[in-house]
ZADO-1210 file (C-alpha; in nm, 4 decimals, padded with zeros to 6 digits):
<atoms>
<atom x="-08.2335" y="01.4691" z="-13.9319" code="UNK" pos="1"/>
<atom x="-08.5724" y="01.6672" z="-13.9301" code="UNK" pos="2"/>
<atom x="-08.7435" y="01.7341" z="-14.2099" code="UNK" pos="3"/>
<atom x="-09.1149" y="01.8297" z="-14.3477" code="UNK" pos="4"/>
<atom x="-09.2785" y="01.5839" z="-14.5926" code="UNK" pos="5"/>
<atom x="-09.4285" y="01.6851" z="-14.8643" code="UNK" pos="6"/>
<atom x="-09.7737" y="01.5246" z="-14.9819" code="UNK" pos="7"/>
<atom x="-09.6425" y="01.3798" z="-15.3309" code="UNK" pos="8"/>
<atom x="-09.3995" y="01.2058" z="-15.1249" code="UNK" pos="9"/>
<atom x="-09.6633" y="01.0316" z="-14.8726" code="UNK" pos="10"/>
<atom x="-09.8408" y="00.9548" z="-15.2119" code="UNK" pos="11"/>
<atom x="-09.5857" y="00.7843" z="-15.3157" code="UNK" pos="12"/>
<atom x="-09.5105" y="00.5705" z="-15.0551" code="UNK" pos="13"/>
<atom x="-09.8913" y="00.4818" z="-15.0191" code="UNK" pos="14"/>
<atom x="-09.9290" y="00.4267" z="-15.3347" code="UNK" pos="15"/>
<atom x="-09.5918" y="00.1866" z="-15.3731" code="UNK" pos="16"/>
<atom x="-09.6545" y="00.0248" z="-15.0573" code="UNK" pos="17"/>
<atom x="-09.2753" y="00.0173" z="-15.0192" code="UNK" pos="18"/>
<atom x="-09.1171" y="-00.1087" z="-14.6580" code="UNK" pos="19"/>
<atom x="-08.8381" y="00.1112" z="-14.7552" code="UNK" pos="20"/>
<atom x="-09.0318" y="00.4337" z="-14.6693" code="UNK" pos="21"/>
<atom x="-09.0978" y="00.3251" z="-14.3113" code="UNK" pos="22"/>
<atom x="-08.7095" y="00.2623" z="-14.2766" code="UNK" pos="23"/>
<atom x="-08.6478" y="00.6036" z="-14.3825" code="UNK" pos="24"/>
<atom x="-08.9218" y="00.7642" z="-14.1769" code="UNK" pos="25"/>
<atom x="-08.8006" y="00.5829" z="-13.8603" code="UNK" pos="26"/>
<atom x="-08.4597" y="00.6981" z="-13.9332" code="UNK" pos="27"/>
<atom x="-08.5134" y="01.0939" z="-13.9891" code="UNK" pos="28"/>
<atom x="-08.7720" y="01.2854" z="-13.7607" code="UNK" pos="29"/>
<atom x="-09.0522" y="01.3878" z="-13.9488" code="UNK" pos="30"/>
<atom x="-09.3232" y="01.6683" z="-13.9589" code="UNK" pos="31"/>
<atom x="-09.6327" y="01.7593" z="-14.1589" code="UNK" pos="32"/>
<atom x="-09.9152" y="02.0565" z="-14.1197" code="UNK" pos="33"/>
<atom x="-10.2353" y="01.8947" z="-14.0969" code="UNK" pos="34"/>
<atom x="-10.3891" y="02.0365" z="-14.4489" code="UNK" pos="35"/>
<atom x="-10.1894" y="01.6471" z="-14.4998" code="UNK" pos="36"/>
<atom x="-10.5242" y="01.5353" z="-14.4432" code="UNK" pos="37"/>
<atom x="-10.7633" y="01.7206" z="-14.6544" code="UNK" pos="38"/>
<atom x="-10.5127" y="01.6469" z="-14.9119" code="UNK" pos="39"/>
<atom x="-10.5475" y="01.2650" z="-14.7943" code="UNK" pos="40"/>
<atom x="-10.9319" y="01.2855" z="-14.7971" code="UNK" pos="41"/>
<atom x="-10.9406" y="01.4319" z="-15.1617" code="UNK" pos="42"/>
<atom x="-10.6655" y="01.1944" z="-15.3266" code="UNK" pos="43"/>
<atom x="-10.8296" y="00.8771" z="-15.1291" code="UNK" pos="44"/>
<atom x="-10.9853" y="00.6998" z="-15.4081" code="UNK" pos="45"/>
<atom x="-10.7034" y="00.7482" z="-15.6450" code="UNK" pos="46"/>
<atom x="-10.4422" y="00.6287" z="-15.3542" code="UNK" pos="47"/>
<atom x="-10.7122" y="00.3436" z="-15.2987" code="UNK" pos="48"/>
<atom x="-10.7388" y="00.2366" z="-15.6606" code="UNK" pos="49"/>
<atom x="-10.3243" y="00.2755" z="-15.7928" code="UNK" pos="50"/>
<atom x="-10.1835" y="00.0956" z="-15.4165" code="UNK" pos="51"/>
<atom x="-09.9794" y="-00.1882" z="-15.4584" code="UNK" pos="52"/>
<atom x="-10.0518" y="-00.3183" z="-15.1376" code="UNK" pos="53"/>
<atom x="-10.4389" y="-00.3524" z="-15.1213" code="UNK" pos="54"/>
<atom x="-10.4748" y="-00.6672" z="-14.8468" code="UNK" pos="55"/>
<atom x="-10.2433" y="-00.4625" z="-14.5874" code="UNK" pos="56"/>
<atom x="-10.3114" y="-00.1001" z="-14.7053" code="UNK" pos="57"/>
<atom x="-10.4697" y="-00.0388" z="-14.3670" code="UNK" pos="58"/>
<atom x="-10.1699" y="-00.1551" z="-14.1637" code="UNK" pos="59"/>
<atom x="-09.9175" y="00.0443" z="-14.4096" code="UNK" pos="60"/>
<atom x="-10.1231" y="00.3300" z="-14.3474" code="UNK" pos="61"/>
<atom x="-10.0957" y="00.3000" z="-13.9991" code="UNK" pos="62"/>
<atom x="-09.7223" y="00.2075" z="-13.9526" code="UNK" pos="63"/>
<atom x="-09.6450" y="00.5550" z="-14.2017" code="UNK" pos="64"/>
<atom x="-09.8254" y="00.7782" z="-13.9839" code="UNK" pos="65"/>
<atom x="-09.6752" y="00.6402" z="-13.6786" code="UNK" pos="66"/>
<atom x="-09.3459" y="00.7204" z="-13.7740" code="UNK" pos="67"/>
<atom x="-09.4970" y="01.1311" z="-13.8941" code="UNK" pos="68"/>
<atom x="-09.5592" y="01.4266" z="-13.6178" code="UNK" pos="69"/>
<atom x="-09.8470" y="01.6144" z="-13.7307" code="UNK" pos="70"/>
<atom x="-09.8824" y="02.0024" z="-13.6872" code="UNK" pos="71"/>
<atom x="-10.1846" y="02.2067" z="-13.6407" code="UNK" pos="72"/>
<atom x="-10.2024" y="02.4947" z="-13.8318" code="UNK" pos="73"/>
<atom x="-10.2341" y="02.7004" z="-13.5135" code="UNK" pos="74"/>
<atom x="-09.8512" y="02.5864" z="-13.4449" code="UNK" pos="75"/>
<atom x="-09.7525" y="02.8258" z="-13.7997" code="UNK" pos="76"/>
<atom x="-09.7371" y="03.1940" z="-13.6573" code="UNK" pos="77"/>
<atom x="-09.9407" y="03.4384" z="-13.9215" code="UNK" pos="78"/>
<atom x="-09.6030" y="03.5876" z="-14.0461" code="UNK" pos="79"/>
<atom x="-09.4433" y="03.2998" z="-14.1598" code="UNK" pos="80"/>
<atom x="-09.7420" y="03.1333" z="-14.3392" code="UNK" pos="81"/>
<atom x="-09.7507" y="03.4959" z="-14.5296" code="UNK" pos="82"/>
<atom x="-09.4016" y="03.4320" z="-14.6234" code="UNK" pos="83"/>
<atom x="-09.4723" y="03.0630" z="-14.7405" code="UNK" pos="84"/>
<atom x="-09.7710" y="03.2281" z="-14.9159" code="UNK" pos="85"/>
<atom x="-09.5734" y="03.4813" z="-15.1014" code="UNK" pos="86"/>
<atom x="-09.3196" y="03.2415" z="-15.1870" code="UNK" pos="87"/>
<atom x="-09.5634" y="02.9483" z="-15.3448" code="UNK" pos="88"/>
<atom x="-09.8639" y="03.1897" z="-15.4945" code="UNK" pos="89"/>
<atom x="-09.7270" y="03.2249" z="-15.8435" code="UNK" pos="90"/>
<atom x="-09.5520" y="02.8522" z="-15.8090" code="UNK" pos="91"/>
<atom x="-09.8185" y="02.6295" z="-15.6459" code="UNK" pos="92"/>
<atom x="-10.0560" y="02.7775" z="-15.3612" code="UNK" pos="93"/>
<atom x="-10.1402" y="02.4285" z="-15.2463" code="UNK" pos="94"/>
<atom x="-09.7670" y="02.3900" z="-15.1202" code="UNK" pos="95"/>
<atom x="-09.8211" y="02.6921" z="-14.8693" code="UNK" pos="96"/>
<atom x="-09.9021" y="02.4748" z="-14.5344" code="UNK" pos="97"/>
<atom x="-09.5625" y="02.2373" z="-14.6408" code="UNK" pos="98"/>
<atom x="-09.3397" y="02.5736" z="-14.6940" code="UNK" pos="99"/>
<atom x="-09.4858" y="02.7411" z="-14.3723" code="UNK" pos="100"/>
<atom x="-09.3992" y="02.4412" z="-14.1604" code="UNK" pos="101"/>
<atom x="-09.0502" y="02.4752" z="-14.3047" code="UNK" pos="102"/>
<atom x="-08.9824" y="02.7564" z="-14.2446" code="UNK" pos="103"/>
<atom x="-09.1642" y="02.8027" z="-13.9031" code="UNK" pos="104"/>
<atom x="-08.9331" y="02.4747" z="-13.7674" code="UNK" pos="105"/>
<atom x="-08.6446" y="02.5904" z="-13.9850" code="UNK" pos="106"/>
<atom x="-08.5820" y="02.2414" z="-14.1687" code="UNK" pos="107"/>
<atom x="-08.6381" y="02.1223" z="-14.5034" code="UNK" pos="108"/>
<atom x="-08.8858" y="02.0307" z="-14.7257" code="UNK" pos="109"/>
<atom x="-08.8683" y="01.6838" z="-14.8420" code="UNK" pos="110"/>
<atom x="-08.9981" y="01.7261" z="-15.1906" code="UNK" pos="111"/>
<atom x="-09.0299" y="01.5851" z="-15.5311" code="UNK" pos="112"/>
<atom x="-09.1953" y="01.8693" z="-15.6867" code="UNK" pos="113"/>
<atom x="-08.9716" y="01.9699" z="-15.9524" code="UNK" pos="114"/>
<atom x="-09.1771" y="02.3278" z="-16.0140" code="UNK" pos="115"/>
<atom x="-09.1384" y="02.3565" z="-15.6738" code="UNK" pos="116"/>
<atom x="-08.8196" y="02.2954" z="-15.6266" code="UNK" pos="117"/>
<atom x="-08.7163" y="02.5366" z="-15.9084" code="UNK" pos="118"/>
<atom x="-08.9370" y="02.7938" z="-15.8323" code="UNK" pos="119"/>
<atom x="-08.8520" y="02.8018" z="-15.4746" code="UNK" pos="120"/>
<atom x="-08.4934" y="02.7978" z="-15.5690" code="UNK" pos="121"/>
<atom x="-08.5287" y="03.0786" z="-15.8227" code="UNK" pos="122"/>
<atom x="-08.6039" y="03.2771" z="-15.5243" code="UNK" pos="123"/>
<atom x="-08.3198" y="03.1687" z="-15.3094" code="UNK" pos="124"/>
<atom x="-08.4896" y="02.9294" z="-15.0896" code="UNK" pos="125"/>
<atom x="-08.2986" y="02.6157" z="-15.0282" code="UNK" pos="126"/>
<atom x="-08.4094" y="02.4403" z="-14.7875" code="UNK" pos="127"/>
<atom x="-08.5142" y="02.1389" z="-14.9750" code="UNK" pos="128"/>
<atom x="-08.4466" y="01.7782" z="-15.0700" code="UNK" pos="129"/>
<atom x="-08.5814" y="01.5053" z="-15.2668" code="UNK" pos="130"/>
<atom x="-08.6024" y="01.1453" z="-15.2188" code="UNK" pos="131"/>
<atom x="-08.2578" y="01.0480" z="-15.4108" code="UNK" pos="132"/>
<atom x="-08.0854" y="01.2595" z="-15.1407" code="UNK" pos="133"/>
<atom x="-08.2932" y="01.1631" z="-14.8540" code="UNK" pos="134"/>
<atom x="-08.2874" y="00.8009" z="-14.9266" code="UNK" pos="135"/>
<atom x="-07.8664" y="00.8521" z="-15.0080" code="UNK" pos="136"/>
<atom x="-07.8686" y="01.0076" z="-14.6760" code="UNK" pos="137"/>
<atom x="-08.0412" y="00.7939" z="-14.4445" code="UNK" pos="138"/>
<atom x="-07.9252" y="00.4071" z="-14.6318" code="UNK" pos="139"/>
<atom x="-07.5333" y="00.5164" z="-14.6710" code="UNK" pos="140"/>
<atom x="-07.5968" y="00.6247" z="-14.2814" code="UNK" pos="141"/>
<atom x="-07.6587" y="00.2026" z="-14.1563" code="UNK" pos="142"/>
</atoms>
């Protein structure tokens, strides 16, 4: 399965330090725009201070990203980050670059943003699915 991560979700499994979220990643095919890292740079110190794995954070760090395909914002045509746009500005703006990747690669949005989820919803998009139904999907699966 293919699927965009959101950044609350990489959050969370840097700041749990939980093996469980390299299983998963290994088992779906995963994508993220690269704003993932200016988010990454400006939540560092709070990711840094709340991890629960501070001897091996750097290893974690690197066996997550292994498992993630990053996409440049030049791989999001101009029409379909409008669309994104329109569809996040009155929910959350700073979702845009996960929505546009979405929708540009035409696979959810692994999300636990329940605005987002809701508003995006509310609007008729669907594409989306949180962690209970992600983790359901990939553990029933071995």
């Amino acid at each position: 399965m293919k699927i965009v991560l959101d950044s609350n979700i990489l959050f969370s499994a840097l700041i749990s330090g939980k093996v469980v979220y390299i299983d998963i990643l290994k088992a779906l095919e995963v994508f993220v725009p690269d704003f993932i890292f200016i988010e990454t740079a400006k939540y560092e110190k709070t990711i840094l201070r709340k991890t629960k794995v501070q001897e091996a954070f750097s290893l974690f760090v690197r066996e997550l990203f292994s498992q993630i395909t990053v996409i440049p914002n030049l791989g999001i045509s101009r029409d379909t980050y409008k669309q994104a746009l329109s569809l996040c500005e009155d929910i959350d703006p700073k979702d845009t670059p996960y929505l546009a990747l979405s929708l540009e690669l035409d696979i959810p949005l692994w999300t636990n943003d329940k605005k987002l989820i809701e508003g995006l919803s509310h609007k008729g998009y669907t594409k989306l699915i949180t962690t209970e139904e992600v983790f359901r999907l990939t553990l029933e699966s071995d």
